[in-house]
N, C-alpha and C positions, 0 to 999 in steps of 0.2 A: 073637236078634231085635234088631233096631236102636233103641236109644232112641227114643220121639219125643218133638221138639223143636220150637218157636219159632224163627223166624230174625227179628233184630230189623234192619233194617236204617236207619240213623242220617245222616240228610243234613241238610247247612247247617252250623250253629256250633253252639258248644260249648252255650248253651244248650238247644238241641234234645239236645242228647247225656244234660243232666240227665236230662228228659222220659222219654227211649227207657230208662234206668239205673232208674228210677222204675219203670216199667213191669213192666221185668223181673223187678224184687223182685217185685212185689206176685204176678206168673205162677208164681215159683218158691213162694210161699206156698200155691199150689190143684195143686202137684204139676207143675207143666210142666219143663222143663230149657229155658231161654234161650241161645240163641247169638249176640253182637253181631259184625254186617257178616262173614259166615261166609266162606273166600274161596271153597267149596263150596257154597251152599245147596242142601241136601235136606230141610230142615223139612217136618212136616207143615203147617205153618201160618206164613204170613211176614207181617210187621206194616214197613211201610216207613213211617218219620217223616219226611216234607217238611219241605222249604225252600220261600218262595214270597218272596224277598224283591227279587230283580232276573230277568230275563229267563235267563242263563245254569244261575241257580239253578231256574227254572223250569222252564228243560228238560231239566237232568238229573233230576229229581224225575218229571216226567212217562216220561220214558226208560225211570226203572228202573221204576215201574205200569206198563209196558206189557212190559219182559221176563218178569217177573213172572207177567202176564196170559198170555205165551206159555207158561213153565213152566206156569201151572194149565190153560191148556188141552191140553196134553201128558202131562197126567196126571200131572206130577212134584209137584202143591202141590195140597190140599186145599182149603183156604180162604187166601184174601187180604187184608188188614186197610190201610187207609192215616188214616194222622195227620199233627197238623202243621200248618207254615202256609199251604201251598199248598191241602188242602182244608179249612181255615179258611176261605181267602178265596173261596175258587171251590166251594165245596161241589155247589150244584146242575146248575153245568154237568158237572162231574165226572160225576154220580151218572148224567148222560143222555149222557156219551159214553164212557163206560168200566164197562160194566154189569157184567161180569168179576169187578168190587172186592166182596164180601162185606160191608163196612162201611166209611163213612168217617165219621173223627172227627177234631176240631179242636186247638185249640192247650188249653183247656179240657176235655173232654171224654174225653182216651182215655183213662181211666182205665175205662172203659164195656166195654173190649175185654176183661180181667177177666171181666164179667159176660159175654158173645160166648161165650168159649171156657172158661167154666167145665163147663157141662154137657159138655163133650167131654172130661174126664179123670175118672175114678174119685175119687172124695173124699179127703185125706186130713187129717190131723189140723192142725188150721188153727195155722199159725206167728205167735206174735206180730209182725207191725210196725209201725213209728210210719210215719207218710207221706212222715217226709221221707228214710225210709231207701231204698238202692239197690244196687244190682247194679252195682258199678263196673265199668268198664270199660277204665279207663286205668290204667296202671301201676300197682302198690299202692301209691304213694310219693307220688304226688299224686292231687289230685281238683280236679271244680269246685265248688261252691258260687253258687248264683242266690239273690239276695236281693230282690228285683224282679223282676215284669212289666209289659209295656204304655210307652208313650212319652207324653207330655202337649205334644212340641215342635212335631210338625207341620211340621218341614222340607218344603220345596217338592216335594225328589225322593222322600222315604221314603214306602214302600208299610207299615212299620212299625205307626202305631199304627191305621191301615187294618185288619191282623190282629189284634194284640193287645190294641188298647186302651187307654183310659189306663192310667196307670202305677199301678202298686198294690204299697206295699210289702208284706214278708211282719217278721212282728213278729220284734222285736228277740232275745228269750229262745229265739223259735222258729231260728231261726238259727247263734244261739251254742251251742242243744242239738246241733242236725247237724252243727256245727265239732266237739264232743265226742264224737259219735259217727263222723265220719271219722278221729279220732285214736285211734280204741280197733277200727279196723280199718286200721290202716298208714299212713295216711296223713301224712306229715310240712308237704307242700305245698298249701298250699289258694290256688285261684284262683277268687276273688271276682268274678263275674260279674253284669251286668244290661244293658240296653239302654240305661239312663241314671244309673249313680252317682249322678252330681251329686245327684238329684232323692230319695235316697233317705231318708225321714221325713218328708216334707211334706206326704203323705197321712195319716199317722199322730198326729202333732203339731206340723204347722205351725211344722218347724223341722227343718235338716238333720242327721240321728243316723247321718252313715256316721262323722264321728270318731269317736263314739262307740264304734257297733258295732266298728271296729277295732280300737281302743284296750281295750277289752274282750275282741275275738279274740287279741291278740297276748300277753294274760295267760292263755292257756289252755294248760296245760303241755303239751309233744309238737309243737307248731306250731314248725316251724324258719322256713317262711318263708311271706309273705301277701303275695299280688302283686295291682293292684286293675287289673281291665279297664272298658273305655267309658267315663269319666268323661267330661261335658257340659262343655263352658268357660263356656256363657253361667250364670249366681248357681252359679258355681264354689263345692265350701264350702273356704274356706282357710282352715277348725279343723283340715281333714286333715291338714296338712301339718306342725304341730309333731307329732304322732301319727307319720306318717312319720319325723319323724330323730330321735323318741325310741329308737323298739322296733326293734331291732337286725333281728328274724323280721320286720317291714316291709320287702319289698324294697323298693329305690330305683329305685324301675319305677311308671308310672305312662301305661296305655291312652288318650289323650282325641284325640278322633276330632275334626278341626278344617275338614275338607275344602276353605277356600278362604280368601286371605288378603286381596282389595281390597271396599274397603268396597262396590262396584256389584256384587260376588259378591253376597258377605254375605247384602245384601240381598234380591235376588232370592231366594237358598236359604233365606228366614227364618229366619238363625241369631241373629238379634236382640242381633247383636255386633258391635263397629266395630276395626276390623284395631290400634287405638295400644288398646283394651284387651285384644284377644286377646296380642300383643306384652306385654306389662303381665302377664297372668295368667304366660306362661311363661318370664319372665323372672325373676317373684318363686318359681315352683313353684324352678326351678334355683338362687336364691337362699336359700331357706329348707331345700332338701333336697340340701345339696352331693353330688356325683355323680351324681346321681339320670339312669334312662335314662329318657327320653320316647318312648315310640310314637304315632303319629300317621297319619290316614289321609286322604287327599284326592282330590277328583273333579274330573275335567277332561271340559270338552266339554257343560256343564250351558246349558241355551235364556240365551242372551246373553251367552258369553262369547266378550267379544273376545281378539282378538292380543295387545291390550292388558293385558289383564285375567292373559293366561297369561304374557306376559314380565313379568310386576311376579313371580307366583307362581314363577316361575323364580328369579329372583333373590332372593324371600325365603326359597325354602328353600337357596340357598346362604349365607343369612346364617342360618338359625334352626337350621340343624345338626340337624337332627333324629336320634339316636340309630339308631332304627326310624322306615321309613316302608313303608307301601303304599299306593297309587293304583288306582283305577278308572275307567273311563268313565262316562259320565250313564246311564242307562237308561230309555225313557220307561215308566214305570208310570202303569197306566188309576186314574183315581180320586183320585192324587194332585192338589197345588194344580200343580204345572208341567205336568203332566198336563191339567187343564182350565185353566188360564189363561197358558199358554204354549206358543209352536211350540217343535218339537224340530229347532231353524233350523241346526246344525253336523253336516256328514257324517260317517259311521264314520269313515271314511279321515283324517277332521282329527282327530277323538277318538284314537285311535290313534294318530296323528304323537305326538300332544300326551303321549298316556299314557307313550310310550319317551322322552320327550325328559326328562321329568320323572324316570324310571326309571333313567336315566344317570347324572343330576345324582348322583341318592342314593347308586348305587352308587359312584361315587367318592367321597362321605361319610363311608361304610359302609368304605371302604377305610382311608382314614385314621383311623377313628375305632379300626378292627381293629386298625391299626400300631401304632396309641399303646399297648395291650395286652401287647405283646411283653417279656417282661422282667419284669411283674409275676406276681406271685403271686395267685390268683382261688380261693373255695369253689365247687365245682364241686358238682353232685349227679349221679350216675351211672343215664342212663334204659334204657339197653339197650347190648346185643353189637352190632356192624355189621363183618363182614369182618373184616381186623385190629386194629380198634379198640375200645374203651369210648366210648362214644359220652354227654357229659353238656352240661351246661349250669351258666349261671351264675345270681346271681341277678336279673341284668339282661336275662333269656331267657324269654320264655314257650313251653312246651311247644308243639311242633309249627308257630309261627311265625315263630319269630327265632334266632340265631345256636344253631350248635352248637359244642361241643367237643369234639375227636376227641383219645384218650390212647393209645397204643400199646399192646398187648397185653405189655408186660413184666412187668409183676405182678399178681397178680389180683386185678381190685378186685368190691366186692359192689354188684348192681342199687339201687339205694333208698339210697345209702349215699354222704354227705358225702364229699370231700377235697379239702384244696389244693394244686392245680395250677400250676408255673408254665407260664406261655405261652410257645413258643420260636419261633411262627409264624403269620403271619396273613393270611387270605385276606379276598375281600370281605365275605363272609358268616359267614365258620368260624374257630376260631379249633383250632391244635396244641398240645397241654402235655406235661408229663410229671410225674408224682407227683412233689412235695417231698420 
């Protein structure tokens, strides 16, 4: 007779991924067997974690609630469960146009799906966990780590703290314990997640504790490397960054999300920063953490940008180099401040010119930046097989969104497992080596 099972299925960002890993533990504690994004589902029971953050993310999230809904009404799924930020924000409309769903819970709340489907498994002997234990999901060799939720910035475009919130850190002890407890289950690589870095302790104690917190992460024996995503630019803390080129396990990576560079962006986007101190923050970040890679992300096609506006941005990301870059178009979201106090005055068709034209710049960036590579010698960590390669990264690589590195199948190297690589070839994106 076939196991039954939980299909957890996991959409948006890596955040939400914590959420859905959380979950899971706590199900395999009352007897369930969890399966994350199955490429099968036959669950008796499927829990689908929403994104609700821009339009694209909205309707794959709705997409998958509705095949879903098809599988339960074909007799293939018992019950249906949905979480997350999409019925966080939309809960009620939800509930009256998709009656199908069993239960819906929020970005807070599904921890409640636990209680749902406990009566439907025979009891068993209840397993210790602590809350902030999980059900990994991603390679045993890394994990994420969420230190925060909620936003307090209120950008014009973000639907952000619309769902979440303000921003609330999670205590500092409480943190450094789950750094402990991912290293005493494989984990070598912890990536440090929130919606706003910057902001993190100033709910707490009215004073920035992510040097801190790192600087205290990177003393924890087993942590090879600490890579920190979303960092805020506008009260940037720049205590991180002697913390960065102290501790070796500090990659020289740093996520901070900047989306626009002339001061009439700026402004409009309320990022409550003027383009000679954004210049200013990342010129001393690269000063103070020699090598250091920058990822960065930026929106084009946002209510009042001119021609103007996007040839200045042109041009300053041919001067700012950005290591890593990704772009998007504007999205109107209901609720937001551009949302109610601005038209949505620029066509697809110009968002789009604009988004490839900026996608070009990078990738010849990206090409040279690959070239210079060639020749040296890089620690590489090894995430998986692909065809004939060892497929790893460096530590200027966030898992699953920036450059890989492909090794030839000449020797056998182990998954989870350190070496230095020299590079003998380099693509826009990818980089070739071969064991030292």
């Amino acid at each position: 007779m076939r196991e039954k099972c939980i299909d957890i299925i996991s959409l948006g960002c890596s955040k939400n991924l914590v959420d859905s890993e959380r979950l899971m533990r706590q199900l395999e504690t009352i007897g369930w067997t969890c399966r994350h994004d199955p490429a099968r589902p036959d669950g008796e029971i499927a829990v689908i974690n929403t994104c609700g953050f821009i339009g694209d993310a909205k309707e794959e999230s709705i997409n998958t609630i509705l095949q879903f809904t098809q599988r339960k009404q074909a007799g293939k799924l018992n019950r249906l469960y949905v979480m997350g930020c999409l019925s966080q924000r939309y809960l009620k409309d939800l509930e009256n146009e998709i009656p199908e769903v069993d239960g819906w819970f929020g970005k807070f709340d599904f921890m409640r799906i636990v209680e749902e489907v406990g009566s439907q498994k025979p009891k068993v002997e209840s397993q210790k966990s602590k809350g902030f234990e999980r059900k990994l999901t991603t390679p045993k060799h890394y994990a994420y780590l969420k230190i925060s939720e909620g936003c307090n910035r209120m950008c014009s475009y973000c639907a952000i703290p619309l769902i979440t919130g303000r921003h609330t850190s999670r205590p500092m002890n409480e943190i450094l314990e789950e750094a402990k407890w991912l290293v005493s289950e494989g984990v070598k690589e912890i990536n440090v997640i929130a919606q706003d870095l910057s902001s993190y302790g100033l709910d707490l104690e009215h004073r920035h504790l992510l040097p801190e917190l790192i600087d205290q992460m990177a003393e924890i024996k087993g942590i090879e490397w600490i890579r920190l995503h979303y960092a805020y630019p506008t009260d940037f803390p720049y205590e991180l960054l002697p913390v960065m080129a102290k501790h070796k396990n500090v990659c020289k990576y740093l996520d901070i999300a900047l989306q626009h560079c002339t001061d009439h962006m700026l402004g409009l986007m309320r990022r409550h920063i003027m383009r000679t101190e954004q210049d200013e923050l990342i010129r001393r970040i690269r000063r103070e953490v020699p090598e250091i890679c920058i990822r960065t992300t930026l929106m084009v096609g946002h209510p009042g940008e001119t021609d103007a506006d996007f040839e200045e941005m042109k041009a300053w990301v041919k001067e700012m180099q950005f290591d890593r870059m990704g772009a998007f178009t504007y999205s109107d979201e209901e609720g937001t401040y551009a949302n109610l106090h601005y038209k949505d005055d620029i066509p697809q068709e110009v968002k789009e010119k604009r988004l490839n034209e900026l996608m070009d710049i990078q990738q010849g960036i990206s090409a040279k930046k690959m070239a210079e590579k060639v020749g040296k010698q890089l620690r590489v960590i090894v995430d998986r097989q692909e065809g004939d390669y060892y497929i790893g990264r460096t530590e200027f690589d966030s898992p699953e969104v920036d450059c890989e590195v492909l090794i030839p199948k000449s020797k056998r190297l182990r998954i989870g497992q350190f070496y230095n690589i020299t590079i003998t070839k380099a693509e826009e994106f990818d980089l070739y080596g071969e064991l030292c």
